[in-house]
C-alpha positions as protocol buffer text, in pm:
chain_id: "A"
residue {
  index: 1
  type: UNK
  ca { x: 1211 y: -1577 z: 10327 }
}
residue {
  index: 2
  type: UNK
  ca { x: 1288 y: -1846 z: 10612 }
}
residue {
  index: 3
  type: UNK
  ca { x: 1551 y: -1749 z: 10871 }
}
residue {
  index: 4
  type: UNK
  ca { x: 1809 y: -1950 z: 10982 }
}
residue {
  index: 5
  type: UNK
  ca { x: 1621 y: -2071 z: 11250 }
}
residue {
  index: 6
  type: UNK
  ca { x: 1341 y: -2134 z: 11068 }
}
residue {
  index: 7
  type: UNK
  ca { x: 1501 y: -2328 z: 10824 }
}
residue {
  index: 8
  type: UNK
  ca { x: 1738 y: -2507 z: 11108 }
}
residue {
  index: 9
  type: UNK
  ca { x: 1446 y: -2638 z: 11290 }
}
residue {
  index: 10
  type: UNK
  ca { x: 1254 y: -2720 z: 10959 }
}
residue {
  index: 11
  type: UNK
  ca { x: 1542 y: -2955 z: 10860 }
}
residue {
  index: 12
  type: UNK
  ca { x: 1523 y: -3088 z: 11239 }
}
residue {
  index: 13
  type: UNK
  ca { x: 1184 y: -3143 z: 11215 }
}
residue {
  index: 14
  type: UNK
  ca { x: 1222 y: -3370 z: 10836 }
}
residue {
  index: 15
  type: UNK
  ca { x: 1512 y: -3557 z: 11023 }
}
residue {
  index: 16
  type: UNK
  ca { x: 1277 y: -3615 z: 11300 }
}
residue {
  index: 17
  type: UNK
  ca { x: 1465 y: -3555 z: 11558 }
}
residue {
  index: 18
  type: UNK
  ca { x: 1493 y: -3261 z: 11847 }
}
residue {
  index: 19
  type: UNK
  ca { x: 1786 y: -2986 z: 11837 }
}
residue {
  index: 20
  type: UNK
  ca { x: 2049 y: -2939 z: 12088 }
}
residue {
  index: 21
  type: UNK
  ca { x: 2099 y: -2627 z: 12139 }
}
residue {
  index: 22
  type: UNK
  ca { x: 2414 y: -2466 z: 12349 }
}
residue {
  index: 23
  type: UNK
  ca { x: 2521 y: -2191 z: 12533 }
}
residue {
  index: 24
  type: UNK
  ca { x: 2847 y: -2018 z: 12598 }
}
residue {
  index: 25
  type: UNK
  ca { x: 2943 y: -1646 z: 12691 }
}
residue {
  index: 26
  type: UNK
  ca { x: 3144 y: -1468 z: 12479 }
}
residue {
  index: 27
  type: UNK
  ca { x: 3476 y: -1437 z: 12509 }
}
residue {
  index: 28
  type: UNK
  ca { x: 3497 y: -1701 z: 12848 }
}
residue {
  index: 29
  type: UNK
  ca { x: 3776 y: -1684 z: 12955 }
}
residue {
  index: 30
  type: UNK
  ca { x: 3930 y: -1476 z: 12712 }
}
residue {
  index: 31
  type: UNK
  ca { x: 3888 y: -1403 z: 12322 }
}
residue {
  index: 32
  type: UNK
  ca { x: 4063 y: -1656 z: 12177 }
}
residue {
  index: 33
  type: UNK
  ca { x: 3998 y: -1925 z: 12329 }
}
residue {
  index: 34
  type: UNK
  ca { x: 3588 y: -1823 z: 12346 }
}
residue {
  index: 35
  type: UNK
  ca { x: 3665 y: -1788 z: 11988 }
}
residue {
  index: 36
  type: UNK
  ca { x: 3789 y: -2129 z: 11952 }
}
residue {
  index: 37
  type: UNK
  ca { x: 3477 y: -2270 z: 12158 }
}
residue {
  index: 38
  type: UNK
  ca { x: 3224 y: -2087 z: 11939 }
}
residue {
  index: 39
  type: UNK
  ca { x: 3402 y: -2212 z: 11611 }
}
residue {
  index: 40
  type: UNK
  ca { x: 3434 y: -2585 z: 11708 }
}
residue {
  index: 41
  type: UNK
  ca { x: 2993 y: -2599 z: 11866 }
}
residue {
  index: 42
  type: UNK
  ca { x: 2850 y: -2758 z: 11514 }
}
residue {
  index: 43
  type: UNK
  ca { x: 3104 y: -3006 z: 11449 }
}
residue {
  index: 44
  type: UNK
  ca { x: 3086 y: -3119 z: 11844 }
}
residue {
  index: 45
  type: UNK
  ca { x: 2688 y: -3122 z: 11765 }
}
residue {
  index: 46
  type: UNK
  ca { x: 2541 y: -2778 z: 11851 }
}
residue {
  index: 47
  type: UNK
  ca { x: 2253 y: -2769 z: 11566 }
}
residue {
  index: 48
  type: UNK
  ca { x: 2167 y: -2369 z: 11756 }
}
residue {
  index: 49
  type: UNK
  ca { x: 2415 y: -2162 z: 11877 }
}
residue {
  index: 50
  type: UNK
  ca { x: 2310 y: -1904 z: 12235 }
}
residue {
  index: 51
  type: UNK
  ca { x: 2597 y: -1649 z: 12259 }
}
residue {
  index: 52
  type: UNK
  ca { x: 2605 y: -1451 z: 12601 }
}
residue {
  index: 53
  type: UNK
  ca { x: 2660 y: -1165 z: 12591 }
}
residue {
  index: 54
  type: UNK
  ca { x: 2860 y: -1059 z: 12930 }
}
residue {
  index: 55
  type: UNK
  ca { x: 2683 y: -814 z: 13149 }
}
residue {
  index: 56
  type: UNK
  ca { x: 2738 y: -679 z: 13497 }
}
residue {
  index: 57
  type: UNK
  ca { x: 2422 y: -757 z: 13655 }
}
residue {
  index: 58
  type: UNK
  ca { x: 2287 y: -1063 z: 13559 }
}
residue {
  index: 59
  type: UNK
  ca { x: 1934 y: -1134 z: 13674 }
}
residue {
  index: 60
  type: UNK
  ca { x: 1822 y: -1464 z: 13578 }
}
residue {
  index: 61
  type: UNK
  ca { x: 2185 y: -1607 z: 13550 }
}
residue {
  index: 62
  type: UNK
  ca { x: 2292 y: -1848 z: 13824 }
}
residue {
  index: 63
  type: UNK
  ca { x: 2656 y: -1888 z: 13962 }
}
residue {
  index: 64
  type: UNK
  ca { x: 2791 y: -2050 z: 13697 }
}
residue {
  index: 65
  type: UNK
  ca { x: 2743 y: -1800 z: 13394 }
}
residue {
  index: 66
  type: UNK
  ca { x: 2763 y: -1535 z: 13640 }
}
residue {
  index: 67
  type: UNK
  ca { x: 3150 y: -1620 z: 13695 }
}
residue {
  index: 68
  type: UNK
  ca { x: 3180 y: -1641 z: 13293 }
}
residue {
  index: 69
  type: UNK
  ca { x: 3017 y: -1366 z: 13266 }
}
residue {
  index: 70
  type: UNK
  ca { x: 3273 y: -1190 z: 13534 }
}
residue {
  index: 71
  type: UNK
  ca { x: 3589 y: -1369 z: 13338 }
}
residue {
  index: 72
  type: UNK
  ca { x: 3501 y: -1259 z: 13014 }
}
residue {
  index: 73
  type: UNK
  ca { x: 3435 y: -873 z: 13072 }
}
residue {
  index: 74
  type: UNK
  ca { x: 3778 y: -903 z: 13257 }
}
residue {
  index: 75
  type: UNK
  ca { x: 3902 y: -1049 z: 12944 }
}
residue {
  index: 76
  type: UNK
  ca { x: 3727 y: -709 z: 12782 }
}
residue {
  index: 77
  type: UNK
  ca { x: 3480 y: -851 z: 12548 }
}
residue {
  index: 78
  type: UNK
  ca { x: 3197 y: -583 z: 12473 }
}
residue {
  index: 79
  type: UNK
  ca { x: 2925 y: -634 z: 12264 }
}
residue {
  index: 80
  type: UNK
  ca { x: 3146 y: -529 z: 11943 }
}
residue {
  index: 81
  type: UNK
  ca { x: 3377 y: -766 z: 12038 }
}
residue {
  index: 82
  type: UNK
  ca { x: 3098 y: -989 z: 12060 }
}
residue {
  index: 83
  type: UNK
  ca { x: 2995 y: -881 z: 11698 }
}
residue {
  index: 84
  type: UNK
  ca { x: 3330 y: -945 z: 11590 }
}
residue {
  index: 85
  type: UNK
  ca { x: 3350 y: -1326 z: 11723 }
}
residue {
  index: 86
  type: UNK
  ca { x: 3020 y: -1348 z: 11520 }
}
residue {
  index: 87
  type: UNK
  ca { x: 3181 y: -1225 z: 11211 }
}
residue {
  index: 88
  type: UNK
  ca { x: 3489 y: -1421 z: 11226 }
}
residue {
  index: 89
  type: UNK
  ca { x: 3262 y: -1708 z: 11226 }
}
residue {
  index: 90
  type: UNK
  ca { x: 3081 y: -1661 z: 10982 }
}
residue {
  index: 91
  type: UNK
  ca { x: 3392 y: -1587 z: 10799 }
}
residue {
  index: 92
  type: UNK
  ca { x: 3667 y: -1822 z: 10851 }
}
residue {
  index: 93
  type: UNK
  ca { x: 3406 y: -2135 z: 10887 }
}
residue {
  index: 94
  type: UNK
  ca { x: 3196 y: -2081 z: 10612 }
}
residue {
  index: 95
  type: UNK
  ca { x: 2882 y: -2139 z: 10814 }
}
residue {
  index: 96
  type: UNK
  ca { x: 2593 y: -1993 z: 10649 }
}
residue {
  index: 97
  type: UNK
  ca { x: 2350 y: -2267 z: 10813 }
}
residue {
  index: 98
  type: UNK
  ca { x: 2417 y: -2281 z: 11254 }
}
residue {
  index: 99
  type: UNK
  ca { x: 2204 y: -2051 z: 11381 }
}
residue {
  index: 100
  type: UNK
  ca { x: 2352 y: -1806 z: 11654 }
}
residue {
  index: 101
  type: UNK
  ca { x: 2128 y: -1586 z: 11893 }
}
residue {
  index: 102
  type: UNK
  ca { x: 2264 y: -1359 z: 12149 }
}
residue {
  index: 103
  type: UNK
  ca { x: 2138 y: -1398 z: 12466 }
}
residue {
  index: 104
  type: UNK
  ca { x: 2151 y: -1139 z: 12790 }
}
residue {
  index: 105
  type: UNK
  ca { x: 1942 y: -821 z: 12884 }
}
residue {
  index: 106
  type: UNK
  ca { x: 1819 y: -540 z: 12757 }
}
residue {
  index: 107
  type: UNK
  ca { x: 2015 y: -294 z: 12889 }
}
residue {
  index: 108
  type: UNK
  ca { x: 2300 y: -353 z: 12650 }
}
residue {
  index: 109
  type: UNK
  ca { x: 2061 y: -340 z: 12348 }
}
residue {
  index: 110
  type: UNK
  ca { x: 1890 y: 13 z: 12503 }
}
residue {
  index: 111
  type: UNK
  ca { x: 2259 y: 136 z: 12569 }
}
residue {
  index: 112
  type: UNK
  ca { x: 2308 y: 119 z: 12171 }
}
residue {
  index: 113
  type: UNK
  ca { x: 1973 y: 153 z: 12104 }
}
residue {
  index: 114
  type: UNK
  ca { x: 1721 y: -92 z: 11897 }
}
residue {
  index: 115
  type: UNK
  ca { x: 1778 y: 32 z: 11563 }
}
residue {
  index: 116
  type: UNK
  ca { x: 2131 y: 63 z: 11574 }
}
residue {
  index: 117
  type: UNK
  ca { x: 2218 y: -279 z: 11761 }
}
residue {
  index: 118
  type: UNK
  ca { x: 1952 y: -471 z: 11507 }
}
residue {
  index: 119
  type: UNK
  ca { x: 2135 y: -342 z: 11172 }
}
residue {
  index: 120
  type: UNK
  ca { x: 2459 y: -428 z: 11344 }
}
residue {
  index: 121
  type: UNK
  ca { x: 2407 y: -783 z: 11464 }
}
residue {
  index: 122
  type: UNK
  ca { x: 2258 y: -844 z: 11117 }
}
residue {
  index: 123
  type: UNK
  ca { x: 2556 y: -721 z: 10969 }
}
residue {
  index: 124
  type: UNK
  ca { x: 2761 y: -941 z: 11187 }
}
residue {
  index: 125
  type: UNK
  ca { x: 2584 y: -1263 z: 11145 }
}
residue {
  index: 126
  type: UNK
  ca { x: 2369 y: -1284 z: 11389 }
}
residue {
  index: 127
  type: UNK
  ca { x: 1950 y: -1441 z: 11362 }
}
residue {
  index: 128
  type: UNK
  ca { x: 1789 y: -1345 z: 11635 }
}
residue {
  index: 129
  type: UNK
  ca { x: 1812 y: -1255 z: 12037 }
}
residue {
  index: 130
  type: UNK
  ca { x: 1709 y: -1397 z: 12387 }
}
residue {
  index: 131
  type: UNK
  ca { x: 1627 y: -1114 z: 12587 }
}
residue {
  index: 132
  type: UNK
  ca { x: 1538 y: -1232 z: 12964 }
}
residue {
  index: 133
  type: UNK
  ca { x: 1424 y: -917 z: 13071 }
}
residue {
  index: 134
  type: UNK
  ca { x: 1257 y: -801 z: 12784 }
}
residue {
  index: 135
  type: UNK
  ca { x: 874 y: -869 z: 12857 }
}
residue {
  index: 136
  type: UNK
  ca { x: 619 y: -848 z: 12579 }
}
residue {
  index: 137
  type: UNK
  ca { x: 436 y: -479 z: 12737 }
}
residue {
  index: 138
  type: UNK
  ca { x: 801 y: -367 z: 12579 }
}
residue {
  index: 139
  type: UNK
  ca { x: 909 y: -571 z: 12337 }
}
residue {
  index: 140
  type: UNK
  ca { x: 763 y: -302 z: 12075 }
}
residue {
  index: 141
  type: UNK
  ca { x: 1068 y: -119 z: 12103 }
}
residue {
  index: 142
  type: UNK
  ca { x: 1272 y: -380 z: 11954 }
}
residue {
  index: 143
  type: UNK
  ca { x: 1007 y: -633 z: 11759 }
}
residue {
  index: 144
  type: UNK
  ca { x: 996 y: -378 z: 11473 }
}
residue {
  index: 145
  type: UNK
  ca { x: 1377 y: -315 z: 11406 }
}
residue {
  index: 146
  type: UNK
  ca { x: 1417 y: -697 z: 11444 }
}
residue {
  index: 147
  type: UNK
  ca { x: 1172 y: -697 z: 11190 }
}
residue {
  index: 148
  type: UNK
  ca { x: 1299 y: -491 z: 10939 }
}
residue {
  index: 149
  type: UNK
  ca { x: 1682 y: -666 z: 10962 }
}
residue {
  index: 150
  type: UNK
  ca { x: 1533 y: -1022 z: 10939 }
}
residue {
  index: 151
  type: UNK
  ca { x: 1618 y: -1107 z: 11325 }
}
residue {
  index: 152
  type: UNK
  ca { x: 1400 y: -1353 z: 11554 }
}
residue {
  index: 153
  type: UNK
  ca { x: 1255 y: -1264 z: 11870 }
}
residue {
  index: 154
  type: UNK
  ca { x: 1266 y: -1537 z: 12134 }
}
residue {
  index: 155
  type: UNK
  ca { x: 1077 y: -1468 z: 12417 }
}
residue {
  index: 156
  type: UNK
  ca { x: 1080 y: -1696 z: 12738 }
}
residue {
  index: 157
  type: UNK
  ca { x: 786 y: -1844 z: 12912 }
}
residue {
  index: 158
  type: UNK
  ca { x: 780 y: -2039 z: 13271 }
}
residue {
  index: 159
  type: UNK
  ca { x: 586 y: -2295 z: 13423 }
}
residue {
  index: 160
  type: UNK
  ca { x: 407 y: -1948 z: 13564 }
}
residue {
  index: 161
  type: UNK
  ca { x: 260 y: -1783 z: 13261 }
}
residue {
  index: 162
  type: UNK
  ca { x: -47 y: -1927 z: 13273 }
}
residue {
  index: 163
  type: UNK
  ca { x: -281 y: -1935 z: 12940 }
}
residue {
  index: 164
  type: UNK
  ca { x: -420 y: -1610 z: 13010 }
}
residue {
  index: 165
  type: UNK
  ca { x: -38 y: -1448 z: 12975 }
}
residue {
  index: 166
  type: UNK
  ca { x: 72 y: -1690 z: 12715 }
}
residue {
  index: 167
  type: UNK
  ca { x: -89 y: -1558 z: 12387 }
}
residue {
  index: 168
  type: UNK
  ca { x: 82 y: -1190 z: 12487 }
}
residue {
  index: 169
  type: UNK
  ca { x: 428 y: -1363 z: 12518 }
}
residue {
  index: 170
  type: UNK
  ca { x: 322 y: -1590 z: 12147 }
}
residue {
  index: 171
  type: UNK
  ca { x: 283 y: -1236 z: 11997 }
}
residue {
  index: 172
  type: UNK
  ca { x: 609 y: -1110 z: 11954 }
}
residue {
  index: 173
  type: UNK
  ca { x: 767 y: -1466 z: 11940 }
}
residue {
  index: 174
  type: UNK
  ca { x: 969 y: -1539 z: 11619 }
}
residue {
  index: 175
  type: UNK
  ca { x: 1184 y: -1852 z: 11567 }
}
residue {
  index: 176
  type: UNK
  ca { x: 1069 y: -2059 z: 11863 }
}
residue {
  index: 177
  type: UNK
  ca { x: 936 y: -2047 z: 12188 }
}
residue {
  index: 178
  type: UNK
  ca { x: 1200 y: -2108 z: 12515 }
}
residue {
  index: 179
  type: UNK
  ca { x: 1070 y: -2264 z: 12830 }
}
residue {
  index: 180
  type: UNK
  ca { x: 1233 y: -2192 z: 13110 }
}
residue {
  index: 181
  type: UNK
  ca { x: 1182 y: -2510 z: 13265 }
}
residue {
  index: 182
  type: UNK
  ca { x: 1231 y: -2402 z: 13672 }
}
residue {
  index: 183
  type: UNK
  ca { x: 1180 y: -2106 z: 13876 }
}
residue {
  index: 184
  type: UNK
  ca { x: 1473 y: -1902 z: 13977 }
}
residue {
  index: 185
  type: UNK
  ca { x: 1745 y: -1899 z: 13846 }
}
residue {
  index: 186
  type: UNK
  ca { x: 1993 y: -2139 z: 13598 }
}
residue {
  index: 187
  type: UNK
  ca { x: 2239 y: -2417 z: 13625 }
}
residue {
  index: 188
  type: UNK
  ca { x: 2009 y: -2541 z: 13980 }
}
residue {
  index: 189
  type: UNK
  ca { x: 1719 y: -2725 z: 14016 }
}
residue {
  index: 190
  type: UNK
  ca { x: 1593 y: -2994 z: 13717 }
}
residue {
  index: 191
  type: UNK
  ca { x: 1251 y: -3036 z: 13566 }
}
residue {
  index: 192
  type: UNK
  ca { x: 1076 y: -3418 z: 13575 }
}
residue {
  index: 193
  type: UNK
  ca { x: 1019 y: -3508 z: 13229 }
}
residue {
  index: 194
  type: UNK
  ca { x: 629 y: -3511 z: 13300 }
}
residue {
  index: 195
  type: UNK
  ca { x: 659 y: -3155 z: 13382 }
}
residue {
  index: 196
  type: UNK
  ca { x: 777 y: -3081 z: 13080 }
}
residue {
  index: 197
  type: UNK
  ca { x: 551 y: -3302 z: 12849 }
}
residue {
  index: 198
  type: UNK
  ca { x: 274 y: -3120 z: 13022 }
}
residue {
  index: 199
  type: UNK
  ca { x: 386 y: -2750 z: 12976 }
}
residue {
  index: 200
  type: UNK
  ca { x: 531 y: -2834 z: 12600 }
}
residue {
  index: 201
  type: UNK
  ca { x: 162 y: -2983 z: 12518 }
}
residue {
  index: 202
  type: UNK
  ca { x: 41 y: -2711 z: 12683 }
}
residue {
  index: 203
  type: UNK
  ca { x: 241 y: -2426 z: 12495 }
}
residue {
  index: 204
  type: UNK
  ca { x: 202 y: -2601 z: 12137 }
}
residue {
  index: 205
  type: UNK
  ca { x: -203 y: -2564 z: 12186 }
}
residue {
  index: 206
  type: UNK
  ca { x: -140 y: -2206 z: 12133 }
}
residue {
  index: 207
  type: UNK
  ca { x: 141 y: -2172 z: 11880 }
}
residue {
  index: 208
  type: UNK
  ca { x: 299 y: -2341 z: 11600 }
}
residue {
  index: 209
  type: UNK
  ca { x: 682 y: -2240 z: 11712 }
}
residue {
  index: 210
  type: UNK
  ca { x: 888 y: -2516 z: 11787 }
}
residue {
  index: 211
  type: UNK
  ca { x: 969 y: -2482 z: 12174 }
}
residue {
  index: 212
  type: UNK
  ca { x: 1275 y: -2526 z: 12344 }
}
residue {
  index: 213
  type: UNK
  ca { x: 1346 y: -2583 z: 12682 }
}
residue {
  index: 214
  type: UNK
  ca { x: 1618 y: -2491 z: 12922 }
}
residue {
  index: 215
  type: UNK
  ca { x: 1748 y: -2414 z: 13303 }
}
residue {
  index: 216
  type: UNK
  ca { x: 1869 y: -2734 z: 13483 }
}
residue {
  index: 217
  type: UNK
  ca { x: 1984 y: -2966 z: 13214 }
}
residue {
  index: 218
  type: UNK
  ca { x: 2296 y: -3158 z: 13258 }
}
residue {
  index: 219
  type: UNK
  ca { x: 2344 y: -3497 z: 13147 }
}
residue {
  index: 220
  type: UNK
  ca { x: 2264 y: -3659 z: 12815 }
}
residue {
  index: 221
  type: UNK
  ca { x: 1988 y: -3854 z: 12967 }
}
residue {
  index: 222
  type: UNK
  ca { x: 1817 y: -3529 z: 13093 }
}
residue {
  index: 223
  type: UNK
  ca { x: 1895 y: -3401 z: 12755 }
}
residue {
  index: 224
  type: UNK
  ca { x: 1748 y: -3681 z: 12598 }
}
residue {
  index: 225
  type: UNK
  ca { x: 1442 y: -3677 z: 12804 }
}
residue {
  index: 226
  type: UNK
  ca { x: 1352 y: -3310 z: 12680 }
}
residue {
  index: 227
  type: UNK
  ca { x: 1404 y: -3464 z: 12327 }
}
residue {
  index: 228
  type: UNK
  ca { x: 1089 y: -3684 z: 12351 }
}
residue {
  index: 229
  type: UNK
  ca { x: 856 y: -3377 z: 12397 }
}
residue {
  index: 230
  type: UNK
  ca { x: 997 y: -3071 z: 12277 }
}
residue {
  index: 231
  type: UNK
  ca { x: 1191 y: -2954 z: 12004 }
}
residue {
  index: 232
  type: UNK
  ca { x: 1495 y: -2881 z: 12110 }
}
residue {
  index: 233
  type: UNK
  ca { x: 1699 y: -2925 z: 12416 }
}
residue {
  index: 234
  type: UNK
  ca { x: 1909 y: -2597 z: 12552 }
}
residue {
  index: 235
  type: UNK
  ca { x: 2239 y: -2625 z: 12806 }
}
residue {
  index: 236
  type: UNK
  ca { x: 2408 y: -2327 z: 12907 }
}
residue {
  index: 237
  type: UNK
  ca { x: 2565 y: -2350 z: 13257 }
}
residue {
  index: 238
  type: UNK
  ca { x: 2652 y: -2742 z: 13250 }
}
residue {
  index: 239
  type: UNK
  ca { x: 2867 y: -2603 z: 12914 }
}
residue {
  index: 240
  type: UNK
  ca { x: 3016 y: -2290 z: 13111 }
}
residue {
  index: 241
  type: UNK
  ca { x: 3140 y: -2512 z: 13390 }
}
residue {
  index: 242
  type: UNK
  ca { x: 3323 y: -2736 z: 13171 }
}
residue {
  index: 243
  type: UNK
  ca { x: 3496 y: -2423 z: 13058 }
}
residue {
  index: 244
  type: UNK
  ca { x: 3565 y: -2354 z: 13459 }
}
residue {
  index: 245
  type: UNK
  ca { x: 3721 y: -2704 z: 13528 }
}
residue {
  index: 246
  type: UNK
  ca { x: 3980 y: -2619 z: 13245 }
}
residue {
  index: 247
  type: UNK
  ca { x: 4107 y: -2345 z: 13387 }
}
residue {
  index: 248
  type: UNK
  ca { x: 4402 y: -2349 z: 13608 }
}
residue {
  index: 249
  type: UNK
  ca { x: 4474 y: -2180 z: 13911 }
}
residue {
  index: 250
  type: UNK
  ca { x: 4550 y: -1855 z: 13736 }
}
residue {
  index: 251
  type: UNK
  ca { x: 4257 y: -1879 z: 13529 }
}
residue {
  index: 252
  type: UNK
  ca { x: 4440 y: -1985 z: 13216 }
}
residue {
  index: 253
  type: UNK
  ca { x: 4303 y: -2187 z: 12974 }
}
residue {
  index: 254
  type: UNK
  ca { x: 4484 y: -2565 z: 13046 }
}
residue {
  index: 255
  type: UNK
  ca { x: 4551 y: -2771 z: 12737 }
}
residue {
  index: 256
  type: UNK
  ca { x: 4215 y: -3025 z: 12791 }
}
residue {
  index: 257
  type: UNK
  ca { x: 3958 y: -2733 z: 12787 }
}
residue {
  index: 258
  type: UNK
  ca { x: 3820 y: -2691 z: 12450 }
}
residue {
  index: 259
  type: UNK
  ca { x: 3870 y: -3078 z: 12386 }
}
residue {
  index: 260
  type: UNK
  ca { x: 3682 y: -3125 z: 12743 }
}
residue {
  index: 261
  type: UNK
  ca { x: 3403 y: -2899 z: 12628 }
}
residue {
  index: 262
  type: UNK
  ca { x: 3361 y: -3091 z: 12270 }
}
residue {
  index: 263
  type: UNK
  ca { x: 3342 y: -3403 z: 12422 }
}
residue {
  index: 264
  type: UNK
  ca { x: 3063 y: -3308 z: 12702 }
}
residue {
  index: 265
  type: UNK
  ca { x: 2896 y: -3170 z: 12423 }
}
residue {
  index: 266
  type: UNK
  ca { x: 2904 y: -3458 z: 12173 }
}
residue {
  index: 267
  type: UNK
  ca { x: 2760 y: -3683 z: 12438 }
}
residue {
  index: 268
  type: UNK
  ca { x: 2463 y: -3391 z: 12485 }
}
residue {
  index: 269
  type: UNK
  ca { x: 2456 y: -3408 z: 12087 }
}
residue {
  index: 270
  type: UNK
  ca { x: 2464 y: -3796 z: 12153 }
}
residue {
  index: 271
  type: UNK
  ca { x: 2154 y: -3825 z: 12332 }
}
residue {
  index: 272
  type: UNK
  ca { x: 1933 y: -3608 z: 12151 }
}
residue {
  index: 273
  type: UNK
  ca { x: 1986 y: -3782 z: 11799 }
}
residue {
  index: 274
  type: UNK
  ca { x: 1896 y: -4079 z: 11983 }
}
residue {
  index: 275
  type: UNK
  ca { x: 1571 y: -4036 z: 12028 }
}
residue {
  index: 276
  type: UNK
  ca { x: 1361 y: -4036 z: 11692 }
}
residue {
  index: 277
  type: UNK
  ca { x: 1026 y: -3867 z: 11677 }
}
residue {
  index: 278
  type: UNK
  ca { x: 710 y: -4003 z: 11547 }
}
């Protein structure tokens, strides 16, 4: 049986076109209005969905969805809370088809432990996690449970794992394959597009995942430009600061954020669908 991400990039791939896929953290700046965010990403174009999941000590998180991060476990969303957003979702939209992955570190999953947080993001709606700390030497601790409750395992790879490392990160891969496109951390530095052709080409010679690639992208023309060579495009901290700008200077939501955040998105969505693949 195909999982939703499976199945998401399958249709993707018979459209012939890339996915756009979009980060947000839970609950930034506060339930409600994280709520609203979440509920409104397909409609505004989001064909994936990465929800991050606040943590204290962020390691490969720049200054933008560090600050998120920081507003939303002031707000108090937990990872139950996060469970809950996913539920309400699922619930109140109808959405069977949008894919949504958590994203953060491991430490939150250990906390719970494996077994318990697997059957319990299943439950909730989830398809699948981004764990950035989670290397393959330990990934057996989760791959299994993941296994068993029908949840993907996206592992990342950078322009350092080299094609000796590769095939160990491939082996507990499920869903697709993210490329961190930069070193250090996110929301910086950009990748040239012949960077990326090169490492995509390179990846796909070893696996049959789709691969999406991340870190750095912020306009619809980068966007677009990650569209002509792998398949999908991924924005997280670009998103997350368009949530900062409509804040005022209490830190309440203003009237133009979640309309501000559509729109930035729609002209992401807007320049992925226009490039058509071969």
């Amino acid at each position: 049986m195909m999982s939703r991400i499976e199945k998401r990039f399958a249709q993707l791939k018979a459209d012939k076109r890339a996915g756009l896929v979009t980060y947000i953290t839970a609950g930034d700046p506060n339930a409600e209005v994280g709520y609203q965010i979440l509920k409104g990403l397909p409609a505004a174009g989001a064909d994936l969905i990465e929800l991050g999941m606040p943590f204290t000590d962020p390691m490969a998180d720049g200054p933008s969805i560090q600050l998120a991060g920081q507003r939303a476990l002031k707000a108090g969303i937990t990872v139950d809370v996060t469970f809950d957003m996913v539920r309400r979702f699922r619930k109140e939209t109808g959405d069977n088809d949008t894919p949504i992955l958590l994203m953060g570190y491991y430490n939150l999953v250990y906390q719970r432990g494996a077994e318990r947080f697997c059957k319990e993001a299943a439950a909730a709606g989830i398809d699948g996690f981004i764990l950035v700390d989670l290397p393959p030497e330990e990934a057996d601790e989760l791959k299994p449970h993941a296994v068993a409750n029908g949840l993907d395992t996206v592992l990342l790879t950078a322009p350092t794992t080299d094609d000796k490392r590769l095939p160990a990160v491939l082996k507990y891969s499920s869903g697709f394959v993210y490329f961190v496109s930069v070193l250090g951390i996110t929301g910086t530095t950009s990748a040239s597009e012949e960077a990326v052709r090169t490492h995509v080409e390179r990846i796909k010679r070893h696996t049959k995942l789709p691969v999406g690639v991340g870190f750095g992208i912020k306009t619809p023309d980068q966007a677009a430009a990650i569209a002509r060579h792998a398949d999908a495009a991924v924005v997280g901290s670009a998103i997350v600061d368009r949530v900062k700008a409509g804040l005022d200077d209490n830190g309440k939501a203003k009237p133009d954020l979640v309309p501000g955040v559509f729109a930035y998105i729609k002209a992401l969505a807007d320049g992925v669908r226009g490039v058509r693949k071969a």
